[in-house]
Backbone as CSV, one residue per row, in Angstrom:
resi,resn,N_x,N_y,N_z,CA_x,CA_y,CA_z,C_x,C_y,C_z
1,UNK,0.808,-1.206,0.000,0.000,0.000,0.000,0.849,1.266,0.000
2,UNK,1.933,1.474,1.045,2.593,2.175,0.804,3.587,2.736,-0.661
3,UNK,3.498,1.724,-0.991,4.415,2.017,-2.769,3.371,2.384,-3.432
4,UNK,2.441,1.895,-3.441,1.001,2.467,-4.657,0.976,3.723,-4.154
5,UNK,1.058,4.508,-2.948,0.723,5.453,-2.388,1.477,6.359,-2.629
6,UNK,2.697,6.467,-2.912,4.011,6.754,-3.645,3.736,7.793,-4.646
7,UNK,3.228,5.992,-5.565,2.980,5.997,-6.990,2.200,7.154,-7.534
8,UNK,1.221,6.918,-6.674,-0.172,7.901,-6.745,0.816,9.180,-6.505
9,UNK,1.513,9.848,-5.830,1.477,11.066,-5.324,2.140,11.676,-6.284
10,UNK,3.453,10.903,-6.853,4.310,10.865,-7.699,3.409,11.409,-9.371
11,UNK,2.560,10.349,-9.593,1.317,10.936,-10.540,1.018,11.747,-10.350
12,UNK,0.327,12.353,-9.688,-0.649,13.764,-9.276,0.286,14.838,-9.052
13,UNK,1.784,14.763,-8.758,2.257,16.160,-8.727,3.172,16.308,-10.108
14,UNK,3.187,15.218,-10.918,3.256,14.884,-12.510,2.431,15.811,-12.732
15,UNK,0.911,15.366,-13.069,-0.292,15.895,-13.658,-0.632,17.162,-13.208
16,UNK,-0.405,17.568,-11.902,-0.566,19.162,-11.340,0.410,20.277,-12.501
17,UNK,1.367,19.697,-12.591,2.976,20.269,-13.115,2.565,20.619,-14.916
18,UNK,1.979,19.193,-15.524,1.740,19.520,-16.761,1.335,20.507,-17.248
19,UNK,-0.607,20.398,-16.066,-1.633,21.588,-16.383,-0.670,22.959,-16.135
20,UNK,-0.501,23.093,-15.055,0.495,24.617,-14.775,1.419,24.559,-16.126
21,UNK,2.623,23.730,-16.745,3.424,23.970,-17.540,2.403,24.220,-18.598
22,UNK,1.650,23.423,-18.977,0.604,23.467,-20.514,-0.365,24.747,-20.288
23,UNK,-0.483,25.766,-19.094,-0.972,26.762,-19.531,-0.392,28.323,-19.255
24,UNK,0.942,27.793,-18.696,1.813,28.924,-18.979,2.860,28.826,-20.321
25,UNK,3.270,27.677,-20.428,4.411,27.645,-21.186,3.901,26.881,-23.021
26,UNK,2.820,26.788,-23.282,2.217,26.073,-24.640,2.240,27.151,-25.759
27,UNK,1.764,28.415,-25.544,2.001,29.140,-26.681,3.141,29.159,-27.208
28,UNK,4.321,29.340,-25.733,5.992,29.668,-26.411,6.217,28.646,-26.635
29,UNK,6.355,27.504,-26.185,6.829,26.086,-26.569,6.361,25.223,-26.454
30,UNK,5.324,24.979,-28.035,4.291,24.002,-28.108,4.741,23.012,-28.471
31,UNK,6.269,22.531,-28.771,6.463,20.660,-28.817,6.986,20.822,-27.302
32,UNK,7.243,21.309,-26.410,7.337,20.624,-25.265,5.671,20.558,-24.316
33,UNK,5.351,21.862,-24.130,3.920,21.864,-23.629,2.830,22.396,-23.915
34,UNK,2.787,21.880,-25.680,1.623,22.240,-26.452,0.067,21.532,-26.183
35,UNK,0.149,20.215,-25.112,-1.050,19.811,-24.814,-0.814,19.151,-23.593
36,UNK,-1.321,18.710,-22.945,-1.438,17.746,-21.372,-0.225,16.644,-22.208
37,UNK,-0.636,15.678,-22.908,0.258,14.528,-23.334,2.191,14.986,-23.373
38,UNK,2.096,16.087,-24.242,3.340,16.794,-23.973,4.054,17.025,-22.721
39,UNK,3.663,18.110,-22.604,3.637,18.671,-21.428,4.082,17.567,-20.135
40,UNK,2.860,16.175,-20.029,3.708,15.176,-19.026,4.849,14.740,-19.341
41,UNK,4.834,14.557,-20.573,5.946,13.221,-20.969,7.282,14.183,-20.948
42,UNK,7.369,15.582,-21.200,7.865,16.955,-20.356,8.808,16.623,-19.793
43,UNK,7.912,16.494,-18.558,8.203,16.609,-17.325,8.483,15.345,-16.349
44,UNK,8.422,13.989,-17.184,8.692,12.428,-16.753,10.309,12.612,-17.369
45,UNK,10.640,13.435,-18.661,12.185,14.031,-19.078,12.713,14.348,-17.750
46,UNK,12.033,15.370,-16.920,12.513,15.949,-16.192,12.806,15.101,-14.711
47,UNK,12.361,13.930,-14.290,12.326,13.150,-13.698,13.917,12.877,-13.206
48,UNK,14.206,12.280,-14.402,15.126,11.653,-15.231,16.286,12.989,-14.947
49,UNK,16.013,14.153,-14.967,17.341,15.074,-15.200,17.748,15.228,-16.593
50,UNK,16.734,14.753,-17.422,17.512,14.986,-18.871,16.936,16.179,-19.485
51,UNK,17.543,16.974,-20.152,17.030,18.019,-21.200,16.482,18.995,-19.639
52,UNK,16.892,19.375,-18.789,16.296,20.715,-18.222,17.167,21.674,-18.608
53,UNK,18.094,21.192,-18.955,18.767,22.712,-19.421,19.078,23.193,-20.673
54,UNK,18.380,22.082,-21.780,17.937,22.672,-22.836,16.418,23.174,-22.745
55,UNK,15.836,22.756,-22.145,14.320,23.841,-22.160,14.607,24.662,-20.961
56,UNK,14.854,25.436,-20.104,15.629,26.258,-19.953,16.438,27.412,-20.986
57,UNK,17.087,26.973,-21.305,17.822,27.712,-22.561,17.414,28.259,-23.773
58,UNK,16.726,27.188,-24.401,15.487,27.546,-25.482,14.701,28.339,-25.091
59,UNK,13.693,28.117,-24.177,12.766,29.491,-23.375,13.274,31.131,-23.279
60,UNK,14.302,30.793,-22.750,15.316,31.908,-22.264,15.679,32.812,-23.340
61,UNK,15.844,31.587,-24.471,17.018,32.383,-25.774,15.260,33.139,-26.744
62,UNK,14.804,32.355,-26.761,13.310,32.303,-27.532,12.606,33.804,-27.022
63,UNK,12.088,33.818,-25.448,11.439,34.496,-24.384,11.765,34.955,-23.333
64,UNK,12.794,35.708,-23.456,13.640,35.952,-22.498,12.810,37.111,-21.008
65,UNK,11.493,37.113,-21.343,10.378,37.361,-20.635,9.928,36.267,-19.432
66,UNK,10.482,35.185,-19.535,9.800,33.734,-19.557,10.919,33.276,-18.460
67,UNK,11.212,34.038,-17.507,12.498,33.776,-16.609,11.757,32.760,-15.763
68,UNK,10.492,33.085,-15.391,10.199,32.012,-14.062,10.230,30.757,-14.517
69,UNK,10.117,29.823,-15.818,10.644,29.179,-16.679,11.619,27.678,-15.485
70,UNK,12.568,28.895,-15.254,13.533,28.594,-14.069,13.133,27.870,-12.689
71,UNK,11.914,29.012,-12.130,11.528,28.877,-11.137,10.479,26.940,-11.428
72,UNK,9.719,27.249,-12.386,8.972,25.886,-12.464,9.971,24.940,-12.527
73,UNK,10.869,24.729,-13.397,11.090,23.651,-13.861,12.133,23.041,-12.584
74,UNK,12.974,24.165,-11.450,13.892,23.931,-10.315,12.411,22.971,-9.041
75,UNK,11.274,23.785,-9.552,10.421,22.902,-8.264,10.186,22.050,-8.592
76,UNK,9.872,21.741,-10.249,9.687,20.606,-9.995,10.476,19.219,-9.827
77,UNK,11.901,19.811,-10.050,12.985,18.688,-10.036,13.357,18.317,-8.805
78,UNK,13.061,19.445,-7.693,13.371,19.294,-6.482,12.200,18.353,-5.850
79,UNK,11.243,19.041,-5.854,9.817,17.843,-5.552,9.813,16.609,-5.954
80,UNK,9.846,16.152,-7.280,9.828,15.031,-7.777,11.303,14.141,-7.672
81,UNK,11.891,14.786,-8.106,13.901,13.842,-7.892,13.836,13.796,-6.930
82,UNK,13.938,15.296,-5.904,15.216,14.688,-4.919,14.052,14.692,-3.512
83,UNK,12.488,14.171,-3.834,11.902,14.024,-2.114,11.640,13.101,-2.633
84,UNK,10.329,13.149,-3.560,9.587,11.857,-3.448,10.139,10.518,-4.838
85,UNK,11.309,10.480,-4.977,12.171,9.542,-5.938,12.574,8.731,-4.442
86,UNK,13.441,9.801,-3.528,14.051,9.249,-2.849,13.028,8.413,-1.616
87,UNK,12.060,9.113,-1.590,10.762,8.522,-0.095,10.186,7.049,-1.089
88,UNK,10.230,6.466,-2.760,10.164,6.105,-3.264,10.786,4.950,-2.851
89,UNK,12.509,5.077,-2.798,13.395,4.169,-2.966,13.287,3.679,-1.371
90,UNK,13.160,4.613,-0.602,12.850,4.412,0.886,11.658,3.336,1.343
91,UNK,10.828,3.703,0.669,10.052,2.324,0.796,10.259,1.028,0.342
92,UNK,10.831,1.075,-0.772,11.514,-0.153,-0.919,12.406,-1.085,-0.446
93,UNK,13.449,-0.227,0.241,14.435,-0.294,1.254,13.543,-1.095,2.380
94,UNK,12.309,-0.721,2.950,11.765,-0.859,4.214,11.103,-2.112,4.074
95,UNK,10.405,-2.311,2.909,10.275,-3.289,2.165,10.884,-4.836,2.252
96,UNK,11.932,-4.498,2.056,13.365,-5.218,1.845,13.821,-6.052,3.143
97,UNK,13.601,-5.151,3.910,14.045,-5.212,5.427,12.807,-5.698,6.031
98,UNK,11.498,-5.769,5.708,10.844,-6.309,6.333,10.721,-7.885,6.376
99,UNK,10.816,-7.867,5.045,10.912,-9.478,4.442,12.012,-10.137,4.852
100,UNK,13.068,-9.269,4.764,14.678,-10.285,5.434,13.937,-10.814,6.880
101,UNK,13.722,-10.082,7.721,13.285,-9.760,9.434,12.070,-11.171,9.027
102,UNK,11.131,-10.992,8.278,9.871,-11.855,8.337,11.093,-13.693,8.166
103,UNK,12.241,-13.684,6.904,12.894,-14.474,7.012,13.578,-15.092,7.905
104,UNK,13.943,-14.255,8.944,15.147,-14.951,9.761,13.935,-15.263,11.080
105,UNK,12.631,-14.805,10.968,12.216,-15.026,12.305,11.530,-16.372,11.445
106,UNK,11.224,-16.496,10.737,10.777,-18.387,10.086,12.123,-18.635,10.467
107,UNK,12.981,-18.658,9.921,14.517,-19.313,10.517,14.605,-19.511,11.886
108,UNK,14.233,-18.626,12.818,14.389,-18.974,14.080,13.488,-19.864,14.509
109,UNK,12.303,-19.803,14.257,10.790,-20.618,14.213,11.401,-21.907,14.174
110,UNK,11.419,-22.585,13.048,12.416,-23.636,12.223,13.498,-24.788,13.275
111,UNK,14.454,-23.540,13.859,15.300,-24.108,15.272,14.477,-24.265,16.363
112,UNK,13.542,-23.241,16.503,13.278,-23.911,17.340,12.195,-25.035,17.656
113,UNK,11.447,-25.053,16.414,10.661,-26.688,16.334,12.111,-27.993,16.485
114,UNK,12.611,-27.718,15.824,13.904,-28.554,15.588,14.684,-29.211,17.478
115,UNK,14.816,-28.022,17.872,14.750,-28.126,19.587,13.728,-29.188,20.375
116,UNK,12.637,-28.550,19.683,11.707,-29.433,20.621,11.357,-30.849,20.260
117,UNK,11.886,-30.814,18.924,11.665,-32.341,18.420,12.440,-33.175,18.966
118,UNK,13.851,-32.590,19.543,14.922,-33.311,20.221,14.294,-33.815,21.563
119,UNK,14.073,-32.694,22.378,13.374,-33.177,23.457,12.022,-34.139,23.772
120,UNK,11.420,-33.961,22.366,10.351,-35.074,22.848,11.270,-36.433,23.002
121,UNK,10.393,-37.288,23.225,10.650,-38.787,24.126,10.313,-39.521,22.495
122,UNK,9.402,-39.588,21.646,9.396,-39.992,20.320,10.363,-39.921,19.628
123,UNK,11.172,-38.593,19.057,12.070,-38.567,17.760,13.574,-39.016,19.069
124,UNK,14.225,-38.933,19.960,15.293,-39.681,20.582,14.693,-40.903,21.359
125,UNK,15.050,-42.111,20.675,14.812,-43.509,21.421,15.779,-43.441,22.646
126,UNK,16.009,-43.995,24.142,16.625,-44.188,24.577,17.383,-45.822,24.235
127,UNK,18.922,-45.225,24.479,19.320,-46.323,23.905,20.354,-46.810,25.421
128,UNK,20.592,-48.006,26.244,21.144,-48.008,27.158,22.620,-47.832,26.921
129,UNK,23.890,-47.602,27.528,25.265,-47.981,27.482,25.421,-49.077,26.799
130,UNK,25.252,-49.951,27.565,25.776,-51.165,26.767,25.690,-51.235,25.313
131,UNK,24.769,-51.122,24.492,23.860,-50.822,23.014,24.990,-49.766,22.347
132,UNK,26.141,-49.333,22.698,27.212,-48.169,22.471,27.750,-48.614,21.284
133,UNK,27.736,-47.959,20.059,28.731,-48.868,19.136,30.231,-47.777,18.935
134,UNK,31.262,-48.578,19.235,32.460,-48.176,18.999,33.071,-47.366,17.521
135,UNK,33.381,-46.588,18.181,34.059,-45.659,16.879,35.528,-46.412,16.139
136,UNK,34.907,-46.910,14.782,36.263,-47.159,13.927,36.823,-46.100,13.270
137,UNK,36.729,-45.260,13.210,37.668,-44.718,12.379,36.858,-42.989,12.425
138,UNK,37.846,-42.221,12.163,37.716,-40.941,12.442,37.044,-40.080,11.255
139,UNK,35.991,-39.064,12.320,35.077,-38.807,11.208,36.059,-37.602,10.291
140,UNK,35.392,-37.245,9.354,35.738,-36.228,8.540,35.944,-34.983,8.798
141,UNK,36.937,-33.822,8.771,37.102,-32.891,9.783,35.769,-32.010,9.168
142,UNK,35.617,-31.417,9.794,34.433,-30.476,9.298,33.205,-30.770,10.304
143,UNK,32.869,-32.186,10.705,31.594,-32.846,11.351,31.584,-32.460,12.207
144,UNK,30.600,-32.552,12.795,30.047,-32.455,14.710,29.648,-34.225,15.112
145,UNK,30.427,-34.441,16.036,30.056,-35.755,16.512,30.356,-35.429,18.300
146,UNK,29.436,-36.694,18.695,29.238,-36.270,20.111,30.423,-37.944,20.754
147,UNK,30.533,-37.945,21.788,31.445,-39.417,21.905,31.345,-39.437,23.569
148,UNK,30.935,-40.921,24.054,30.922,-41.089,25.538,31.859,-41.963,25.326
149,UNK,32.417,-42.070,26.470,33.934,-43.153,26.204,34.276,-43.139,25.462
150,UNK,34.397,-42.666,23.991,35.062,-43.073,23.012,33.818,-43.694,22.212
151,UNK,32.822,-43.730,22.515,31.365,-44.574,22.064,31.066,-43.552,21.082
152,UNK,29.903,-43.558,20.281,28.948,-42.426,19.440,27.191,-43.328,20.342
153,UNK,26.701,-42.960,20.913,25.591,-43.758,20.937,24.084,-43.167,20.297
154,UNK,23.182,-43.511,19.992,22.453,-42.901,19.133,21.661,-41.530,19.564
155,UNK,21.373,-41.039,21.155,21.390,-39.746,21.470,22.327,-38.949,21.059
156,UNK,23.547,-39.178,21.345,24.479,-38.382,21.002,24.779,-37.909,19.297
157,UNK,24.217,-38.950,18.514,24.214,-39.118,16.838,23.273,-37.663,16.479
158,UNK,21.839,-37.839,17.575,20.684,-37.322,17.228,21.644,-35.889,17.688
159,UNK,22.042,-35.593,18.572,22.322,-33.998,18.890,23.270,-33.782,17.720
160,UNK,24.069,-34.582,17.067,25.348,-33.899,16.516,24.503,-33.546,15.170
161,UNK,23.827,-34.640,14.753,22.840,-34.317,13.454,21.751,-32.775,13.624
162,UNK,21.703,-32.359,15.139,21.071,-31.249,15.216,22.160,-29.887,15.287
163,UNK,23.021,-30.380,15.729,23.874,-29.103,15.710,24.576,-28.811,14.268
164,UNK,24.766,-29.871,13.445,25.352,-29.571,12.038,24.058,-28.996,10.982
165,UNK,22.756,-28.942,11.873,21.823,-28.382,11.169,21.924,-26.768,11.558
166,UNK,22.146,-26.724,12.962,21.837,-25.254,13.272,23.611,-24.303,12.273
167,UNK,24.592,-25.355,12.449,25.546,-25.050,11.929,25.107,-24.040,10.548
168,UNK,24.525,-24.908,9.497,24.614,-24.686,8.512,22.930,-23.267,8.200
């Protein structure tokens, strides 16, 4: 809602800008604001930063009566570029950041189902000592493994398989 809201404002001080340019400035310079259609597409130039200082100049050299020329075309670059371009990009930004934040809190969500699955009495069987199977040979460096005596027993399997999850 907020970006449509933008959008909208961004439009309407477009369309405010035309009418004012298309009924001061259309007689002297009717391919830039000889009608509304002109006149916007104008001033979407002007958005952009392109060509203000050839219509400027042309006006000037043409109508040298036609100074406030200046005055319109500086408000509207200031209004449109440098507030609401930038309150524009700002929402997007916020945007951005909301969704990361909405991400990492499912991520945290995630661990911590993962937690509680450990602790139930269902997903870890108890397995007694004795039931211990001996470690042959050494795991791969990088792993998480858990070891009682020198044993791996299958609680200990289940935590290391949970911590190389939170690892990653």
């Amino acid at each position: 809602p907020a970006l449509g809201s933008i959008i909208m404002l961004i439009s309407l001080v477009l369309y405010i800008f035309a009418i004012i340019g298309k009924g001061l400035y259309a007689p002297v310079d009717p391919v830039r604001f000889g009608n509304l259609g002109y006149a916007a597409f104008t001033l979407f130039q002007l958005i952009t930063l392109d060509d203000w200082y050839f219509i400027y100049t042309d006006m000037k050299q043409s109508h040298p009566d036609y100074w406030h020329i200046l005055v319109y075309l500086t408000t509207f670059i200031v209004l449109e570029n440098f507030i609401f371009i930038n309150l524009f990009i700002a929402v997007i930004v916020d945007n951005l950041e909301r969704a990361h934040a909405a991400a990492r809190q499912q991520d945290s969500l995630q661990v911590v189902t993962s937690m509680e699955s450990i602790h139930s009495q269902e997903d870890v069987p108890s397995v007694p000592l004795e039931e211990t199977v001996p470690l042959d040979e050494v795991p791969p460096s990088g792993t998480v493994e858990y070891y009682y005596d020198g044993r791996r027993d299958a609680a200990t399997k289940h935590i290391g398989a949970f911590t190389e999850q939170l690892a990653t």
